[in-house]
N, C-alpha and C positions, 0 to 999 in steps of 0.2 A: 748561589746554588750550593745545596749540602754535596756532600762527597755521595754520600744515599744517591742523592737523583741525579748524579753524574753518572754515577755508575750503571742505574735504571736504565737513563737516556743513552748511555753505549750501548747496553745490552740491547735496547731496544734497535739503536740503528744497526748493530751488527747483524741483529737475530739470532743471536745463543742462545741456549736457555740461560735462565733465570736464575742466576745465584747471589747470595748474601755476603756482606763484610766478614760475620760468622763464618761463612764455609772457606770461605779464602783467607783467612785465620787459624782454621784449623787446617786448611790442607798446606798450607806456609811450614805451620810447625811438623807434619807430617813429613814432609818432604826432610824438613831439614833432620830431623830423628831418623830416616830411613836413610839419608846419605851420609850417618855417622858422628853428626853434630851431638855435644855435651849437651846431655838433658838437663844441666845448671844453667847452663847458658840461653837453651830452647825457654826454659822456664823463667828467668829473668828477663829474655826478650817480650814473652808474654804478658809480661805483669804479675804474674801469678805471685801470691803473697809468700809460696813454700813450695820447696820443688817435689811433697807429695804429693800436693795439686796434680801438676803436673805427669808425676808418673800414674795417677789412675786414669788420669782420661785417657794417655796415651800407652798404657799397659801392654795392650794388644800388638801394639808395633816394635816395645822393648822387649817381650816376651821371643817377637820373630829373631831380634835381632841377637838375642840371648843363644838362642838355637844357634846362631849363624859365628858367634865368637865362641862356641863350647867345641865346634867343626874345628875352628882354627887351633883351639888349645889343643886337641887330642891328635891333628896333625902336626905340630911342633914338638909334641911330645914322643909323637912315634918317630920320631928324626934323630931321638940323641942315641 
């Protein structure tokens, strides 16, 4: 049995919806990008040939994430 129709056959017995190796790939790298994980690292886990593969697909989440350490810097900064 492929990993494919394993996965089918769970979903099938558990009755989830329906998802791909694809979306569970990219919600893996998702997760790890939103809990702070090195998008060298995210990227080399993926296989991705160059890590700016990597950053356009997942742009929209470094972009939040960007937002979120520019907060840290300008509170660090207001502290000296």
């Amino acid at each position: 049995m492929t990993s494919e129709q394993y996965l089918r056959d769970t979903i099938k017995e558990l009755n989830i919806k329906q998802v791909t190796f694809h979306a569970l790939r990219h919600s893996h790298a998702s997760y790890l990008i939103s809990r702070g994980v090195a998008i060298q690292y995210v990227s080399e886990r993926l296989g991705h040939a160059d890590v700016s593969i990597t950053q356009q697909v997942y742009s929209h989440l470094l972009n939040s994430l960007r937002v979120k350490e520019e907060s840290k810097a300008i509170s660090l900064l207001d502290d000296i």
